[in-house]
N, C-alpha and C positions, 0 to 999 in steps of 0.2 A: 528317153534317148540314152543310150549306152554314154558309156567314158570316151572322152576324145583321146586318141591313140599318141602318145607321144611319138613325132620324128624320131625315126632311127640317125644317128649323124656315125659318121665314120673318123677315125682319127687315123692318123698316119706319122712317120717322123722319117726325117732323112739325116744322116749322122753327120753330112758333109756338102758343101754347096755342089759338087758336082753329082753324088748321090737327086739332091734335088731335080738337078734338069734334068732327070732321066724320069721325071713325073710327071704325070698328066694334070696339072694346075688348074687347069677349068673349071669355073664355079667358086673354086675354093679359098678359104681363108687358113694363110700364112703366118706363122709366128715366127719369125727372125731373132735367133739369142744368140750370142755375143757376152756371154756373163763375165768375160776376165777378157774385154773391157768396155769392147765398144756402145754393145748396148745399154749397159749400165751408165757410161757417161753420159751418152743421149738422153734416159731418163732427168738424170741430175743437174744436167743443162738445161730440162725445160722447167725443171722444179724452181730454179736461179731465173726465170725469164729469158731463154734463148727462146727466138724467132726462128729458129727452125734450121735444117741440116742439108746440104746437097752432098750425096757423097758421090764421089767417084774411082776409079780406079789405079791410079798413077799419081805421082807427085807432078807429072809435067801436067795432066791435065785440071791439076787443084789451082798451078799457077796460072794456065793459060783462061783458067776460065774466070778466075778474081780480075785481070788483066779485060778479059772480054764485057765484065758486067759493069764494074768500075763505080760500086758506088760504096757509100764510107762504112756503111754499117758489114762489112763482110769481114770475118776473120778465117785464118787458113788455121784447119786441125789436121791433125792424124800423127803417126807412129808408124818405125818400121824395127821388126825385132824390140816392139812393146816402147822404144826410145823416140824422142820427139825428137819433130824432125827441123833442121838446120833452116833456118830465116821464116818457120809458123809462129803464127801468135800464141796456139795451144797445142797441146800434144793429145793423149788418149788417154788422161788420168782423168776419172772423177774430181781430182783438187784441183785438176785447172780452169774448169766451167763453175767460179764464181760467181755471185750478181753482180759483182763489178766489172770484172770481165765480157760474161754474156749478156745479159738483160739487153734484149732489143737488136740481138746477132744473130746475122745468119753464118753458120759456120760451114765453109765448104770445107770436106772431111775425107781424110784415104785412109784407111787401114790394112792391116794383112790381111785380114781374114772376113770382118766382119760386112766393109761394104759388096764383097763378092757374093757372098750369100744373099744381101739385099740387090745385084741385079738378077741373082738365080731366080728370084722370085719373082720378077716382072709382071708373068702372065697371071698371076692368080688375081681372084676377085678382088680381094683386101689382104692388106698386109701391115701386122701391127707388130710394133718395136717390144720385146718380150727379155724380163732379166727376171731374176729374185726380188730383186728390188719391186715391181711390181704384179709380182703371179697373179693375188686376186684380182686384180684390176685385168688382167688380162684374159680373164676368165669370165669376167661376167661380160665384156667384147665379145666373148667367142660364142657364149652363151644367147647375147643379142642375135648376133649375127646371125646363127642357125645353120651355118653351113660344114659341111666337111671340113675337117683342119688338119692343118701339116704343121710338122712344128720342125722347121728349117735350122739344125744346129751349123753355125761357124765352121766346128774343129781347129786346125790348124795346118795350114797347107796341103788340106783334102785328108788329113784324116783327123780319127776320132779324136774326141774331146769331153775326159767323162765330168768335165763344169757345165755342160752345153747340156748334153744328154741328160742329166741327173735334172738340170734346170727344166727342159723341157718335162720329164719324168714327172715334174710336181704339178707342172700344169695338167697334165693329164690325170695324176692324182687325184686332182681339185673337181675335176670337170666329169670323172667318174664318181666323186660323193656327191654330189649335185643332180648326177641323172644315172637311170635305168637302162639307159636304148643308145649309149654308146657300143661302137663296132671298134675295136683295136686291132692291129696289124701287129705282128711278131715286133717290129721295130719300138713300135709303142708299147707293147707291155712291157719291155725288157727295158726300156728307159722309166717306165713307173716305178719297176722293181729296183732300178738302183738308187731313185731317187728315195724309198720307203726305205732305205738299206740305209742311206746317209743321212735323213733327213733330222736326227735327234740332234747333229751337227755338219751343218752345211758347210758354216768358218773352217773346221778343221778339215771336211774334205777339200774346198777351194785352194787353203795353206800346200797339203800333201800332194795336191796332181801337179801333172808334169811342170804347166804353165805356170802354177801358181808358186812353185819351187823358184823356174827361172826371174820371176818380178821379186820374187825374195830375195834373189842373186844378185837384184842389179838395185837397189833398194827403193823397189816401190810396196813394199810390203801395207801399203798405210791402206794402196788402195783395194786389196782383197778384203779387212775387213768391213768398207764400203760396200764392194759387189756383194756381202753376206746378208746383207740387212735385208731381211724377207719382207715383204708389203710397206716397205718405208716411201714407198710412191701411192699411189692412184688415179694418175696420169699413164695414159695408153699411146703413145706415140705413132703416126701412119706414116707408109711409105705409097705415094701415089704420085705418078709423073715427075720421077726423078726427083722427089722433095721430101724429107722426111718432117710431121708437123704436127700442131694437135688442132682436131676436127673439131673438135668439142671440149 
């Protein structure tokens, strides 16, 4: 009997949540990055034992809904213009999801950018939470999985984001030395190619882009050399039924 043929799998990338819904999702497995900040804290939260994340999209509906579930273990996160916000227990920095803090929380969570990309994503098959912080782990996800992948970048208020892009970039990297019978879309080589372009230093492109400029500005600098730390997780975080969580 001849060699069994590997699957061809298709990759694809959308530079910005709205780019996203203008994709046909079906079937497919979603990578959601948010490198500078929110997915990176998510990792970091589950690494300290959080229980896990609901995000939504408004502050009014982070309170209404702590309000509606009413039980002790819930804490309010998110950030607006990267700053915490007025009467949450945590904001959107990696140093606020400690084990003292989280361990055993479920955080209901808004950000600018990052929970919108995760309802961009709704429709697809699976949808895993994707930083620096854990590329190979997200790879061998994707790898499992076997399906077509999109890799959903953030940006910033709809547009590009070259932390997001560069990030997704290495997933793709990764997942082309790994296999023969990947298909790339113009989107996706060109995020590989900037990611191969920066990748001798990630820290110092994170520092230099736009975003990463402004947390400089307003002194969270502590937390871009966290989002730097490449494969410092191995923890793959899921976004299913409005819950962000780990399956396994």
């Amino acid at each position: 009997m001849g060699k069994r043929q590997e699957k061809c799998l298709k990759i694809d990338l959308a530079f910005t949540p709205v780019e996203l819904e203008k994709k046909d999702l079906t079937g497919k497995a979603v990578v959601v990055i948010d490198s500078l900040r929110a997915t990176s804290t998510m990792i970091t939260a589950f690494e300290n034992g959080c229980a896990g994340f609901i995000p939504v999209a408004t502050i009014e509906e982070t309170r209404a809904l702590a309000d509606k579930l009413k039980v002790p273990n819930i804490l309010l996160g998110g950030e607006r213009r990267a700053k915490a916000i007025e009467g949450f227990h945590v904001g959107n920095s990696p140093r606020d999801y400690s084990p003292v803090k989280v361990r055993g929380k479920i955080i209901i969570m808004t950000t600018t950018n990052g929970t919108r990309a995760l309802v961009a994503a709704r429709e697809a098959e699976e949808i895993f939470i994707g930083a620096f912080l854990n590329l190979s782990a997200v790879c061998r996800r994707l790898t499992e999985s076997g399906r077509d992948v999109i890799i959903a970048c953030s940006g910033e208020k709809n547009l590009f984001c070259i932390e997001d892009v560069a990030c997704g970039g290495g997933i793709i990297a990764r997942l082309c030395a790994d296999s023969n019978s990947l298909v790339m879309t113009d989107a996706a080589r060109a995020a590989k190619l900037l990611y191969e372009h920066f990748s001798p230093d990630i820290y110092k492109m994170l520092r230099e882009s736009e975003w990463g400029q402004y947390l400089i500005g307003i002194g969270l600098s502590e937390d871009i050399a966290i989002c730097a730390q490449i494969d410092s997780s191995s923890l793959v975080p899921v976004y299913k039924e409005d819950k962000v969580f780990l399956d396994r």
